[in-house]
C-alpha positions, 0 to 999 in steps of 0.5 A: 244647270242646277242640281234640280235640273240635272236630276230632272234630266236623269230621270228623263233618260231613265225613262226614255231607257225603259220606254225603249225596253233597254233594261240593261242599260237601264239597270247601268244607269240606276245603279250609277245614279244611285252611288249618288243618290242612294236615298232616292226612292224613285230610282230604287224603283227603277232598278226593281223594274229593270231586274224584274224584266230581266229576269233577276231577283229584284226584292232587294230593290222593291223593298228599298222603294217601298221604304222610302216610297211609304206612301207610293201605291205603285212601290207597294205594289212592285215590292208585292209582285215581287215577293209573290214570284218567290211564292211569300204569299201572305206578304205579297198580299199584306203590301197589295192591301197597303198599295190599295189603302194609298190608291183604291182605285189601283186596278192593277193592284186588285188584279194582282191582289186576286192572283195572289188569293187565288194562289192560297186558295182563297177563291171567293176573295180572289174573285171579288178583287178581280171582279172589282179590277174589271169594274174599275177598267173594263178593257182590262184583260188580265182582270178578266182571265184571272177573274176566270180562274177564280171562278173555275176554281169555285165550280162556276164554270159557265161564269169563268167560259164568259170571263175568258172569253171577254179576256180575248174579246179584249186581246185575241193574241192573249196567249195566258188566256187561251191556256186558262180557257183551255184549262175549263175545257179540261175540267169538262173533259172537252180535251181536244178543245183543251189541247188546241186551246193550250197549242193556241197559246203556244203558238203566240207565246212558244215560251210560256211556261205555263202553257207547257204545263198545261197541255202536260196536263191535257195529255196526262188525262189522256193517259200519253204519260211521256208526252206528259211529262216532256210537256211538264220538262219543256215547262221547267226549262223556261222556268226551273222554279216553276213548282206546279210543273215539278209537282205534274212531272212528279205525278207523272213519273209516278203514273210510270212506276219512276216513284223515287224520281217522283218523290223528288220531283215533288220534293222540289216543288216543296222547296220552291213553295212550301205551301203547295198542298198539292206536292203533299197530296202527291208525296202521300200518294207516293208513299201509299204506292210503297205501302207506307200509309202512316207516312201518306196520312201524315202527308195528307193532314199536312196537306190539309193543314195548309189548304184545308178544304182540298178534295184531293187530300180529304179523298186520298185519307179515305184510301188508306184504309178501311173507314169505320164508323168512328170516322164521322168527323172525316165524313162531315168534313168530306160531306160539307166540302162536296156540297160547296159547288166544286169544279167537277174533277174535284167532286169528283175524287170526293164523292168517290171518297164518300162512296167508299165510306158508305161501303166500308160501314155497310151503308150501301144506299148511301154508297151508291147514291154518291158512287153514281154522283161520281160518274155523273160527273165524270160523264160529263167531263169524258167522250161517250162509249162507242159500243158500236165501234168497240163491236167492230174492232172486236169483230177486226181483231177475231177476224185478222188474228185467226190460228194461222196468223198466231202460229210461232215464226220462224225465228222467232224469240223462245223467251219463257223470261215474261208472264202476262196477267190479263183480264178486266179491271178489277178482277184481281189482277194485282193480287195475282202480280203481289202473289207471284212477285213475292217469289224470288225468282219473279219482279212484277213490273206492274202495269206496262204499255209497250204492247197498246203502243205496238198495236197502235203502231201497227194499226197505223201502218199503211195498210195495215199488213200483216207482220213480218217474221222479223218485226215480230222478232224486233218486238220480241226483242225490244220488249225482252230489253226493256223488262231487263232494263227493269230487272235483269237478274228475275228468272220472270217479270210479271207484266200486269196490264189488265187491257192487254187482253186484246192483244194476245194473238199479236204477243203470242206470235212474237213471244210464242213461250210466254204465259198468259195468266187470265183473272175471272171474277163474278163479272157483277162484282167486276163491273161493280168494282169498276163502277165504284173506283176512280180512275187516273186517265179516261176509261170511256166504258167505266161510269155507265151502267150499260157501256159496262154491260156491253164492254163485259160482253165484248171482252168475253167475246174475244177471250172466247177468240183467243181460247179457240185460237191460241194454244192450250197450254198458253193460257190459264184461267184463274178464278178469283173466287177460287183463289181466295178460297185456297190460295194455297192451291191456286198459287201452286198451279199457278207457279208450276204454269210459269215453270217456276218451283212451289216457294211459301214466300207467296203465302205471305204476299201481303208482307212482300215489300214493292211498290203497287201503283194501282187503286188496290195499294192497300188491299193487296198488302192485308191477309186474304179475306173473301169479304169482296166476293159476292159483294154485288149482292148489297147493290143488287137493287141498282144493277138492272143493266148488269143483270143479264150477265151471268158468270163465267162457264 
């Protein structure tokens, strides 16, 4: 047997050994081979596959066979996969372009190649290599699936639905696509679709990762932030270098007030892809939480820097201060983006962003024009209001939550540690929770959910019985526990959850000594407000000018329930109006409800250092102006459905 024969023979077996998927023997027998025959670039190609379908880094290997392979598309090609894996892009790119020079014909390498500009954004070039992929091979799914996601991307949506669908015409058990399909529904607020395509998905492949983030991604719109990020955790267990997952989870654990826990999580994704726009965006969000807004622009121009038509980015420079009219270069950059046919959660935050500058140099036609374009959209992408059924659980919860069923307990926890501000969005409640936390006796916890979870709870139960003496108590205690996990030295902690509001007869009776601080503010400038902010997850009556009629009326329904009902000395009504006009006065009555001495610290809240999660970030940090109070009267023109509500007795 001669030397061409025995090689001939080695490297059947290296192929019998990969059509077997036996890639660790595989692995063996290249290496083996290779001790005497190192120049073989076949072999060193080999090796690369075996370490790629075992998880290990095989770059050292690919590179070796496109050396000695100059000419071998496949080599080209396998060595561009790999370098995308460690996310080096643009090289991944310059090698899928050179297996296509050898092969034009490489469908695989178009598809790959689309991936690859997909990732850096290249939307339009990422479609066409896949486009060209599906015509060279039409049974081809993942040409088809990434085609989709290229198309979502540039805002054809109705183009993407056709390609994922074609992708599991081809391969129902496709688990990739299923997932991206879900990805669409998402995009046009179809979030059941959207979850049960990403569980789909899950159910063939229980290990993709991606998926997991996904349906991370599904749930955080729905505002479910820890079933959000044990999605995004599941994700990183299967792939600890995943860096879209670390960037959700850093968004996530933001929305929760984890802003340190945040920041790394992001900081992560940076070192894993330093190109990741979107980790920037969320760094800059961070660090405007924290007040810190030349540290966010900064992050935001770096964000742009790499991507330079990011929505997100060109939108969150907007929310740092206010715009004046020597931004025009930020607004045309802002206005020719928003004109390109961008996926809807994305023109979204633009148009948002647009409105604002409008606002902030008192064009206020222009203002509403892309305000009300925001919420078209949003519509589109959210379930509609259901007046009829916010009516009913009104009428429920006035009906159940009577003076004899708020009465305090026997036993029950005497507490006078928590202060609840409550109220509609928009109406102050922030500066409120920024006033008080500059007390030194006072920790604003910033917006808690402990007590929505509890009604839902409790709403669950069989039945629907009324609680006892002793499950109060446990949810008295339980709550008391978690605002100590929170701060444990604060003679009050300021639980700021606007929508709260519905829930005070059940916090009353399990926490008879707490005070409830009620924000009233003009309601047209309330639903104005509303009307004109963005919001992190769903607020079904927020972009319709009659569902936020009707949400107002409803709501003052049921703080007219609790007035009659809840003692008198348990809540105070604060007026915004009031409050910026004598802060000074406002603030002490306010410290003497809460029981706590006059301290002029609270005058200077706009100096008090602390993180602030919510759409006022900014507003809360500048002097006390009365520039938002009657701010209505610039829009009034647009308002008809809002006309009929009138303000507060």
């Amino acid at each position: 047997m001669n030397q061409v024969e025995l090689n001939q023979l080695q490297l059947n077996q290296l192929a019998s050994l990969l059509d077997a998927e036996r890639y660790v023997e595989l692995e063996t027998k290249a290496r083996e081979l290779l001790e005497l025959h190192p120049s073989a670039g076949i072999i060193w190609q080999v090796l690369g596959i075996s370490l790629t379908r075992q998880g290990k880094d095989s770059l050292q290997a690919q590179e070796m066979a496109a050396q000695l392979l100059p000419k071998d598309a496949g080599a080209h090609n396998n060595l561009a996969n790999a370098l995308a894996r460690l996310g080096r892009l643009d090289q991944a790119v310059t090698h899928y372009r050179r297996a296509l020079q050898l092969r034009p014909d490489f469908a695989e390498a178009h598809n790959n190649l689309g991936h690859a500009l997909l990732d850096l954004g290249q939307f339009d070039e990422a479609a066409a290599s896949c486009r060209r992929a599906a015509e060279l091979k039409p049974g081809y799914a993942e040409a088809h699936d990434t085609l989709g996601s290229a198309q979502l991307a540039l805002g054809r949506v109705d183009e993407a639905l056709a390609s994922y669908r074609r992708a599991l015409e081809i391969e129902p058990g496709f688990a990739e696509a299923h997932s991206n399909l879900g990805n669409l529904w998402l995009e046009l607020g179809r979030i059941d679709e959207a979850l049960a395509s990403h569980r789909r998905a899950l159910q063939i492949d229980p290990n993709l990762a991606g998926a997991h983030n996904n349906l991370g991604n599904g749930l955080r719109s729905l505002g479910r932030l820890e079933d959000a990020a044990a999605s995004y955790g599941r994700a990183l267990e299967i792939n600890p270098d995943f860096a879209a997952a670390h960037c959700n989870l850093g968004v996530t654990l933001r929305l929760q007030g984890n802003t340190a826990q945040a920041q790394a999580s992001c900081r992560r994704a940076l070192e894993i892809n330093p190109q990741s726009a979107a980790a920037l965006v969320a760094l800059a969000d961070a660090s405007a939480d924290r007040g810190q807004f030349a540290q966010a622009e900064a992050l935001f121009t770096r964000a742009i820097a790499i991507q330079p038509d990011s929505p997100e980015a060109w939108a969150g420079l907007a929310r740092l201060r206010k715009m004046t009219v020597g931004d025009a270069a930020w607004l045309a950059q802002a206005q020719r983006i928003a004109a390109k046919g961008l996926p809807p959660r994305h023109e979204i935050s633009l148009r948002h962003a647009i409105g604002k500058y409008f606002d902030d140099v008192q064009d206020f036609d222009q203002a509403f024009v892309n305000f009300r374009r925001a919420n078209e959209l949003t519509s589109l992408r959210r379930a509609k209001h259901d007046r009829a059924r916010l009516t009913r659980t009104v009428d429920d919860i006035m009906r159940s939550w009577d003076r004899k069923r708020v009465r305090p307990r026997t036993g029950a926890n005497e507490s006078e540690r928590p202060v609840f501000i409550v109220g509609m969005l928009r109406s102050g409640t922030s500066l409120v929770e920024q006033i008080l936390a500059s007390h030194p006796a006072v920790f604003g916890a910033g917006e808690l959910t402990y007590w929505s979870a509890a009604w839902a709870a409790h709403a669950a139960s069989p039945g629907n019985a009324e609680m006892s003496d002793r499950s109060l108590r446990t949810l008295a205690d339980d709550y008391l526990r978690s605002l100590g996990e929170l701060s444990d030295g604060a003679l009050r902690v300021v639980d700021k959850m606007p929508t709260n509001f519905p829930f005070l007869g059940l916090i009353h009776a399990a926490l008879p000594n707490a005070r409830i601080i009620h924000m009233r503010r003009h309601p047209l400038d309330t639903c104005l407000s509303i009307y004109m902010q963005p919001f992190e997850t769903a607020v079904s009556y927020a972009n319709d000018l009659g569902d936020l009629a009707h949400y107002y009326t409803e709501y003052l329904r049921l703080m007219d329930h609790w007035r009659s009902t809840l003692p008198a000395h348990v809540i105070l009504d604060v007026s915004y109006e009031g409050l910026v006009s004598d802060q000074e006065a406002w603030t002490r009555r306010m410290l003497e409800f809460i029981g706590l001495p006059w301290d002029s610290r609270c005058l200077d809240f706009h100096r008090t250092e602390r993180t602030v999660l919510t759409a006022s970030k900014w507003q809360v940090r500048q002097k006390l102006n009365g520039s938002s109070v009657g701010r209505w009267r610039h829009y009034e023109k647009f308002l008809g459905p809002l006309s009929k509500l009138t303000p507060e007795r």
